[in-house]
N, C-alpha and C positions, 0 to 999 in steps of 0.2 A: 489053580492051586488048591489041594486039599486043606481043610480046616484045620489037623494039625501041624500042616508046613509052616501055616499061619501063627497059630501058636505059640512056635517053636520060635520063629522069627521072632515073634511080640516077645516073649520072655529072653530071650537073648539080649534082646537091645534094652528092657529095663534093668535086665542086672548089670548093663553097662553102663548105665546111665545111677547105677546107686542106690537103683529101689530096693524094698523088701518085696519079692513075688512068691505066690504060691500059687498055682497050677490047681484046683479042682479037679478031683478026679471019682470024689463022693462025697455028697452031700446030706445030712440027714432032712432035706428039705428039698420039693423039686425046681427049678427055677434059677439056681444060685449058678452068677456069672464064671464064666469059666479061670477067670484070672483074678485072684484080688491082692492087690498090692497099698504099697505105701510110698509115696512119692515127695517128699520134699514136706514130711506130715501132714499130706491130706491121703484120705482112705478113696481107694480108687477100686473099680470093680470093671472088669470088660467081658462084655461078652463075644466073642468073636464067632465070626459066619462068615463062610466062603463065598456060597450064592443067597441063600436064602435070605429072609426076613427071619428077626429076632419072634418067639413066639410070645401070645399075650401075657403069658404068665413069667416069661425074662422079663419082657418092660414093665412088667408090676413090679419084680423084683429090684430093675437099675432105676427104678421114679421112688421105689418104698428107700432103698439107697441113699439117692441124692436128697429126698424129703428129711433125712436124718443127720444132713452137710456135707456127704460124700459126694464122690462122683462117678457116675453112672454113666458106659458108655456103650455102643456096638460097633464093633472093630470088622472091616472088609477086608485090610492092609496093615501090613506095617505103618506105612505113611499114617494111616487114622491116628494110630496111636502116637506117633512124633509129632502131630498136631497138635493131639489132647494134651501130650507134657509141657510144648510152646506155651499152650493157653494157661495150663497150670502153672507155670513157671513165671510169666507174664504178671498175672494177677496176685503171687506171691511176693512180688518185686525181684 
């Protein structure tokens, strides 16, 4: 499946689910995850990859993220991210 099938999917199911999403599509910065949203008010950022590995300058950006109490992830699936909301949702009560 192509990166933006991915995408497409990911942002579909968080505005079903009630998020605030915005889709990146330029950044004045290079590195910034392709999705960042708001989830049950915590600040959430994803970066999604179809095959590849996230590059070193994404994972500085999803660790510089989560170091500031967000949450910082790299999405392969749909599924990743219905995990990452379980856990968020979980730990929010």
């Amino acid at each position: 499946m192509k990166e933006q099938s991915i995408q497409s999917q990911i942002i579909k199911y968080l505005n079903s689910i009630g998020a605030y999403v915005v889709k990146v599509t330029l950044a004045n910065r290079s590195g910034v995850p392709d999705i960042l949203c708001c989830i049950d008010g915590r600040f959430v950022a994803i970066e999604v990859k179809a095959k590849r590995a996230a590059t070193a300058l994404q994972k500085v950006n999803l660790e510089r993220i989560q170091r500031a109490g967000g949450v910082g992830a790299v999405a392969y699936r749909l599924e990743d991210v219905q995990d990452l909301v379980r856990n968020i949702r979980g730990k929010n009560g």
